[in-house]
C-alpha positions as CSV (number, residue, x, y, z in Angstrom):
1,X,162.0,273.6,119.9
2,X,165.7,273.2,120.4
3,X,167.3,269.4,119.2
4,X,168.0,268.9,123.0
5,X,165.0,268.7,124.2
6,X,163.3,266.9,121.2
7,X,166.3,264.3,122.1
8,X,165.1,264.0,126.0
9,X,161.8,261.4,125.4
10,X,164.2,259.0,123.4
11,X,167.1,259.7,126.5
12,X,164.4,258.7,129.1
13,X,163.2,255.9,127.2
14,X,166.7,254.6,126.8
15,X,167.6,254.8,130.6
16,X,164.3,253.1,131.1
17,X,165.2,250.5,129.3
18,X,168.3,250.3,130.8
19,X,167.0,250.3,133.7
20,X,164.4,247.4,133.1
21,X,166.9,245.3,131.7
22,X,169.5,245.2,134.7
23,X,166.4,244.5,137.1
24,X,165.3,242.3,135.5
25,X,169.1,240.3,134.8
26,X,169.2,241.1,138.9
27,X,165.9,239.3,139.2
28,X,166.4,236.4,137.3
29,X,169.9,236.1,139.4
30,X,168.4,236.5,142.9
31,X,165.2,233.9,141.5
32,X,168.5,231.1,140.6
33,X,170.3,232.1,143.3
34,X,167.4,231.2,145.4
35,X,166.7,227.7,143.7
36,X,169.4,225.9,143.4
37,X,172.1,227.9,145.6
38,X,175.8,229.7,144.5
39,X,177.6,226.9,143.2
40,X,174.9,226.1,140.4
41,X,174.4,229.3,139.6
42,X,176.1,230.1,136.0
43,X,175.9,232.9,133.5
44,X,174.4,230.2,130.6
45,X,171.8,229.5,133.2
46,X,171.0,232.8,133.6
47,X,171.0,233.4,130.4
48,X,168.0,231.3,129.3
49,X,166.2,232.6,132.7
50,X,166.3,236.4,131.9
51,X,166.3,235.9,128.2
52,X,169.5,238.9,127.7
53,X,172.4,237.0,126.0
54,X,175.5,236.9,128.1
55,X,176.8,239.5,126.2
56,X,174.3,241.8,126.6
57,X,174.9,240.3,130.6
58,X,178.1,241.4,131.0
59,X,177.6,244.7,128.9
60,X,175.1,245.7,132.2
61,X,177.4,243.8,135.0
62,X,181.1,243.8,133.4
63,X,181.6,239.8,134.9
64,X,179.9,237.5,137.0
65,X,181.4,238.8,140.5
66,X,180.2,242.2,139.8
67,X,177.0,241.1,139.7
68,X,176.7,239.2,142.4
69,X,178.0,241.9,144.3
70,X,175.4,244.4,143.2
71,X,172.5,242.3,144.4
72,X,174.1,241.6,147.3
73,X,174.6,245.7,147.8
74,X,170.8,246.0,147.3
75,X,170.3,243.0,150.2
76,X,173.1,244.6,152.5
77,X,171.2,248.3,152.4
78,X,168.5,245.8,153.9
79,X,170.4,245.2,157.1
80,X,172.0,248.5,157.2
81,X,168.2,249.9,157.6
82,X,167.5,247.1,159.8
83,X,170.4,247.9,162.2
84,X,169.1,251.8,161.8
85,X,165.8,250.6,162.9
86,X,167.0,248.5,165.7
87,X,166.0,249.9,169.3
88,X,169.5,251.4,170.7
89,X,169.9,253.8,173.4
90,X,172.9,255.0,175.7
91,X,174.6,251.0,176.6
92,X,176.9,249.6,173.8
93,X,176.1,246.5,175.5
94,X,172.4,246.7,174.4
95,X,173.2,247.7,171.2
96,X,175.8,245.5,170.5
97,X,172.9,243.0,171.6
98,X,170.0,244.6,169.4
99,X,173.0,244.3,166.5
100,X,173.7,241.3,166.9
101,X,169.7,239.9,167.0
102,X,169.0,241.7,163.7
103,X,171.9,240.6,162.2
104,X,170.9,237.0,162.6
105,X,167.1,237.5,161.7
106,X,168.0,239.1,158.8
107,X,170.6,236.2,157.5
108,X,168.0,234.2,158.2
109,X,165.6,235.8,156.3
110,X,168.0,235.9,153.3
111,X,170.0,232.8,153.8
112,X,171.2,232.8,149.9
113,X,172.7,236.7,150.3
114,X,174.1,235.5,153.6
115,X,176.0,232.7,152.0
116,X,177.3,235.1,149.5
117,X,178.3,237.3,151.9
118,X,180.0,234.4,153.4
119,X,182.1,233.4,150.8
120,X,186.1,234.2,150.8
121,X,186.7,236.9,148.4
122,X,190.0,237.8,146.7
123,X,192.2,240.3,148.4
124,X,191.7,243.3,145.6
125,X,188.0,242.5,145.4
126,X,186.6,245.3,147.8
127,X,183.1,244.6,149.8
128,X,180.0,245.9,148.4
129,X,179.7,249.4,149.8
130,X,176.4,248.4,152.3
131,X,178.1,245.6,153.7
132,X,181.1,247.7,154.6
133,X,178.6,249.7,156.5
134,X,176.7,247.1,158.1
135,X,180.6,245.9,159.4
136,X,180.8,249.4,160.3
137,X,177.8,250.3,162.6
138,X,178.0,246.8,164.7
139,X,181.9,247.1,165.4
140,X,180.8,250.9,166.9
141,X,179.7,249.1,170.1
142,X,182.4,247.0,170.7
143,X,184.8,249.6,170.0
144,X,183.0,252.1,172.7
145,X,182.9,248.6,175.1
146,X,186.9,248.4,174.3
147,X,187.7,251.7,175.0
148,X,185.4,251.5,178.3
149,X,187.6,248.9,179.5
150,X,185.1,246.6,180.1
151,X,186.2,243.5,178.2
152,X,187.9,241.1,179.7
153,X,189.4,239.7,176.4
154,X,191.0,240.9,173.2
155,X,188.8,243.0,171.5
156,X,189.6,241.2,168.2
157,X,188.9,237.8,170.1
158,X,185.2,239.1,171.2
159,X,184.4,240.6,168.1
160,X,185.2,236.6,166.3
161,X,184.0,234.8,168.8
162,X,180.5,236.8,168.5
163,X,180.2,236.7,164.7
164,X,181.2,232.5,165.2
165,X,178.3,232.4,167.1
166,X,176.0,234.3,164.8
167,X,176.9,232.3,162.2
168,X,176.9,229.1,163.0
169,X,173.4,230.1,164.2
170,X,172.5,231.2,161.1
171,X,173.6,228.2,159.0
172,X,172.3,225.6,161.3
173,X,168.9,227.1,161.5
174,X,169.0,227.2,157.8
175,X,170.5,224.2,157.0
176,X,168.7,222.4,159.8
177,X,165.4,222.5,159.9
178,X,164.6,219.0,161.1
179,X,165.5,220.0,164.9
180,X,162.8,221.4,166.8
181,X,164.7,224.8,167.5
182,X,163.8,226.9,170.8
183,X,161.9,230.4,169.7
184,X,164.9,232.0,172.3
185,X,168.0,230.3,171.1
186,X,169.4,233.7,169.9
187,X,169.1,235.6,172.3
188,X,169.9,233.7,175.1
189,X,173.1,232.5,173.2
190,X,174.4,236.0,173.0
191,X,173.0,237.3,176.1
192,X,175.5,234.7,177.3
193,X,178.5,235.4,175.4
194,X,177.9,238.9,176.1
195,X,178.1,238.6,179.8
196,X,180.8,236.2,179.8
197,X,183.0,238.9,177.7
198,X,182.2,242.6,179.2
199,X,182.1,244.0,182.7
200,X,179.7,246.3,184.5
201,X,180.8,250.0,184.5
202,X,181.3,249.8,188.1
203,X,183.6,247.3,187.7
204,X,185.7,249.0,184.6
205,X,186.2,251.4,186.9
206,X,187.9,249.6,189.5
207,X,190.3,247.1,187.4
208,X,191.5,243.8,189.3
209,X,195.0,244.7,190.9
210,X,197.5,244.1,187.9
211,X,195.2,243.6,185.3
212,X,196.2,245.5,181.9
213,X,193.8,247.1,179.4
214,X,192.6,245.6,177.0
215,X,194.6,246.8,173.4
C-alpha cells in the first residue's frame, strides 16, 4: 500500500472537518443575523454561538466582511435559481415582470440577506459572485426593451425607478406588518410602472415625429 493512499482517510476526514466547521460558523451567523439584525451582529457574539474562537473564525473567513459575503453568495444562488425558474418566454416585458415578482418574494422571504445586500459597500469590495448574476439576468430585459426602442425614458432612469419600487416594497412589507397589505400590491405596482415606461412594438416602430432614441 503506497503512503498516499494510507494518507487519503485522514485527508477526507480533515476536509470534513473543515467543512463542518465553516457550516456550522455560517450557521451560527445566518441564526444572529436572523435575531437581532446586521448592526448587532459581532464576531465575539458569534463566537460564543458557534463555539470556534475568533481566531479559528477568521482562519475559515479571513474578516468579518468576507463572511458575510459568503452567506450572502449561498442566499443569492437562491434567487439566481429562482429567476431560472421564473416563467419567461419571447416578451422582455413579461420577463422583466416575472423578474421583478421573484425578486421581491424572494427579499421577502429572506429580509435579513436582503438588507445585507442592501447595504453600501466600499468601492474595491467586489459583489458576491451570485448577486452579480442575479443583477445580470434581470437587466437582460431591459436592455432588449432599450435596444427595441420602446422606452420612453432613460434606460438608466427605468432600471432605478423599478428597483425603488421593489424595494421600498420589500422593506415596508417587512418592516410593516401592522398594515393590512393587499395579496396584489406587487404586481399591480409594477404592472403599472411597467406600462407607464415601455411602448407596444407597434408603436416602437413608428416613433413620434422628432422623438430620439432612447441612449
Amino acid at each position: 500500500t503506497s503512503p498516499m493512499r494510507e494518507l487519503q482517510p485522514a485527508e477526507r476526514r480533515r476536509l470534513q472537518s473543515r467543512a463542518d466547521a465553516r457550516r456550522a460558523i455560517l450557521d451560527a451567523t445566518e441564526a444572529l443575523l436572523v435575531e437581532d439584525g446586521f448592526e448587532a451582529f459581532s464576531m465575539r457574539r458569534l463566537a460564543e454561538r458557534c463555539g470556534y474562537t475568533p481566531p479559528a473564525i477568521y482562519h475559515h473567513f479571513v474578516d468579518k466582511q468576507r463572511l458575510l459575503d459568503e452567506l450572502l453568495e449561498e442566499r443569492c444562488r437562491a434567487l439566481v435559481k429562482s429567476l431560472k425558474r421564473a416563467r419567461r418566454g419571447f416578451d422582455p416585458v413579461e420577463n422583466l415582470r416575472v423578474f421583478g415578482i421573484a425578486f421581491a418574494r424572494w427579499g421577502l422571504r429572506n429580509p435579513t440577506h436582503y438588507a445585507l445586500l442592501s447595504q453600501p459597500r466600499q468601492p474595491e469590495l467586489s459583489v458576491p459572485p451570485a448577486a452579480e448574476e442575479a443583477r445580470a439576468l434581470m437587466e437582460a430585459p431591459l436592455e432588449r426593451i432599450a435596444s427595441e426602442g420602446r422606452l420612453i425614458a432613460n434606460r438608466e432612469s427605468v432600471a432605478q425607478v423599478l428597483w425603488a419600487f421593489l424595494h421600498g416594497f420589500v422593506l415596508l412589507r417587512t418592516s410593516r406588518s401592522d398594515i393590512d397589505w393587499r395579496p396584489d400590491v406587487l404586481e399591480v405596482g409594477v404592472a403599472a410602472l411597467l406600462q407607464s415606461f415601455i411602448r407596444d412594438a407597434d408603436r416602437a416602430r413608428r416613433p413620434p415625429h422628432g422623438a430620439k432614441p432612447d441612449p
